[in-house]
C-alpha positions in Angstrom: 7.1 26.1 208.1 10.3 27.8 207.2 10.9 29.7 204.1 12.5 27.7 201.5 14.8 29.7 199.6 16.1 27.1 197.0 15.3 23.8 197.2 18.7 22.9 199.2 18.3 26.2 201.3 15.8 27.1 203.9 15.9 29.9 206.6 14.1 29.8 209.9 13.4 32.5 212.4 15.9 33.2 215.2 19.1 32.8 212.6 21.4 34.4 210.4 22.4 33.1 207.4 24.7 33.7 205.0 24.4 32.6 201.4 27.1 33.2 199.0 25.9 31.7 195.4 25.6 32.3 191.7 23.7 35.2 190.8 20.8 33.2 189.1 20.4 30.8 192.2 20.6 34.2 194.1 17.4 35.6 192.6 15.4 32.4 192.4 15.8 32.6 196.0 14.8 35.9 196.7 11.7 35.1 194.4 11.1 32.0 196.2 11.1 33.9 199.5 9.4 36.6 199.3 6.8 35.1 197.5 6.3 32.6 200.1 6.8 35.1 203.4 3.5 36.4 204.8 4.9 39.6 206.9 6.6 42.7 206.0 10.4 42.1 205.2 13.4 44.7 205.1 15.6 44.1 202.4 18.8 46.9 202.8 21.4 47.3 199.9 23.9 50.0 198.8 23.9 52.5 196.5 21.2 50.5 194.2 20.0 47.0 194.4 21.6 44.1 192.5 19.0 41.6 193.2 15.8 43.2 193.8 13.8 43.3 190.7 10.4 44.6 189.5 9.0 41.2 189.0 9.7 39.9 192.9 8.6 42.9 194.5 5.7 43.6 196.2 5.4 46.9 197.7 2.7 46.3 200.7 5.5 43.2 201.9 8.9 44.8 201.1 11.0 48.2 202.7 13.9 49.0 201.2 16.6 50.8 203.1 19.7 51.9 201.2 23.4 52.1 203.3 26.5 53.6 201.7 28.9 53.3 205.0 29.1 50.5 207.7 27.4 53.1 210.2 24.5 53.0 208.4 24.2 49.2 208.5 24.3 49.2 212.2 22.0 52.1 212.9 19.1 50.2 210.1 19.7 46.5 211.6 19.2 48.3 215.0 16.1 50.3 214.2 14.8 47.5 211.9 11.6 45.5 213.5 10.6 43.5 210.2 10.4 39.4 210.9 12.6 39.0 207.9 15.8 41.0 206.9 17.3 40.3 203.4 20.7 41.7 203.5 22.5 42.6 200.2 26.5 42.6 201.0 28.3 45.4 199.2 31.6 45.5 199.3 32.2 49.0 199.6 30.9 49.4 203.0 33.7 48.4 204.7 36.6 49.7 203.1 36.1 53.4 205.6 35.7 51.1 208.6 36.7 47.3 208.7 36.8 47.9 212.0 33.1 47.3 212.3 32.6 44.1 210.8 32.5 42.7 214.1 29.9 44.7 215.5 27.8 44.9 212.3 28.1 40.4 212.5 27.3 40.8 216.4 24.2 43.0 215.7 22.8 40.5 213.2 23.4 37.7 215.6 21.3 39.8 218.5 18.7 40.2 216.2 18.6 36.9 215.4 17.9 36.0 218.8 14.8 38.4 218.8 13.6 36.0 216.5 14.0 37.2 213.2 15.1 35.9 209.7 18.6 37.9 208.9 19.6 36.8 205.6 23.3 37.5 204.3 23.9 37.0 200.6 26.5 37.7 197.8 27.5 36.5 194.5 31.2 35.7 195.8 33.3 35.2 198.7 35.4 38.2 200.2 37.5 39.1 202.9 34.9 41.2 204.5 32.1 38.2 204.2 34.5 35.7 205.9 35.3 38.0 208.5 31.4 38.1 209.2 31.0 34.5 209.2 31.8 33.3 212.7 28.7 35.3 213.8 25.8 33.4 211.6 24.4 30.4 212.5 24.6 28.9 209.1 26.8 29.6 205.9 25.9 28.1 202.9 28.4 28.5 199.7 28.1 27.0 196.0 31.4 25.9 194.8 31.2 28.5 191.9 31.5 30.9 194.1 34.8 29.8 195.8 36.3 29.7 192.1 38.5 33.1 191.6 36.7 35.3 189.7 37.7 35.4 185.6 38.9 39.3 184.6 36.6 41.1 182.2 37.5 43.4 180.0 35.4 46.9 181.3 32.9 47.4 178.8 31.6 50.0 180.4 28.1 50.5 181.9 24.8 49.8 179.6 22.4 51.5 182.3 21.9 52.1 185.9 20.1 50.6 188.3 18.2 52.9 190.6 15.5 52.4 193.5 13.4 55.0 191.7 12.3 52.5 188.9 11.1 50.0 191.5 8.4 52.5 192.7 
C-alpha cells in the first residue's frame, strides 16, 4: 500500500510529486510518512531543514543530505539509492543557475522510473517550483498556498536551526 501522506495525499513508487501546502499540513505529512515507510529514506534540504524535526526522525530510516547550489542537487539525486526521497525546495538554489531546473526536474523524473518515491514539497508556490512542475507526475497545491504571501515586518531571528541538534 502506498504511503499516505495526508489523508487527501498519497505517494506511490515510480512518481514524483510535488506538494506545495501550509506549513502545518506540511509536517503532519512528513510525520505521517516516515512513520509509516518501512525502508531507508533520503530527505535533502539546504543550508538547515525547515521541516525535519526531532520528534519525526528516526535515525536508522532517515539520511540527510544538505545542498547549497543546484549542482549539488543533481550530483545527490544521482548518487541517491534510497526507495523514498523527501525533497525540501529552497529557493536559493537556483538563483546561481536557473538554468538547471530542467535537468534537476528530468533527473527526478528518471529516478522515478527506477522506482522510487521523489517527493517535492514547499510552503508556497515560486517561479522556480512551476518551472519544475511539467516534470512530476502529480502536483498537488492547497489554495493557501496560491494566496500572495502577507509582508512581515523582520523581527529578526529567535534561533537557528542546524542539523547538529538532530543528532
Amino acid at each position: 500500500m502506498p504511503p499516505v501522506l495526508h489523508p487527501v495525499i498519497s505517494g506511490s513508487s515510480g512518481s514524483f510529486s510535488i506538494i506545495v501546502s501550509p506549513s502545518g499540513i506540511l509536517l503532519e505529512a512528513l510525520s505521517a510518512v516516515l512513520s509509516s515507510y518501512l525502508t531507508r529514506s533520503l530527505y535533502i534540504c539546504g543550508n538547515y531543514p525547515v521541516y525535519l524535526t526531532k520528534n519525526i526522525v528516526d535515525h536508522n530510516k532517515i539520511r540527510v543530505r544538505r545542498a547549497l547550489t543546484a549542482y549539488q542537487i543533481i550530483t545527490i539525486l544521482e548518487e541517491a539509492n534510497e526507495s523514498l526521497i523527501l525533497f525540501e525546495h529552497d529557493r536559493t538554489w537556483y538563483q546561481d543557475a536557473p538554468e538547471l531546473i530542467p535537468i534537476i526536474g528530468e533527473v527526478c523524473k528518471r529516478k522515478a522510473n527506477e522506482p522510487q518515491l521523489i517527493i517535492l514539497f514547499s510552503d508556497r508556490l515560486d517561479q522556480w517550483l512551476s518551472q519544475i512542475d511539467p516534470y512530476s507526475s502529480r502536483v498537488v497545491y492547497y489554495l493557501d498556498t496560491l494566496a500572495k504571501p502577507k509582508k512581515k515586518q523582520s523581527q529578526g531571528v529567535a534561533h537557528q536551526n542546524t542539523l547538529e541538534g538532530l543528532w
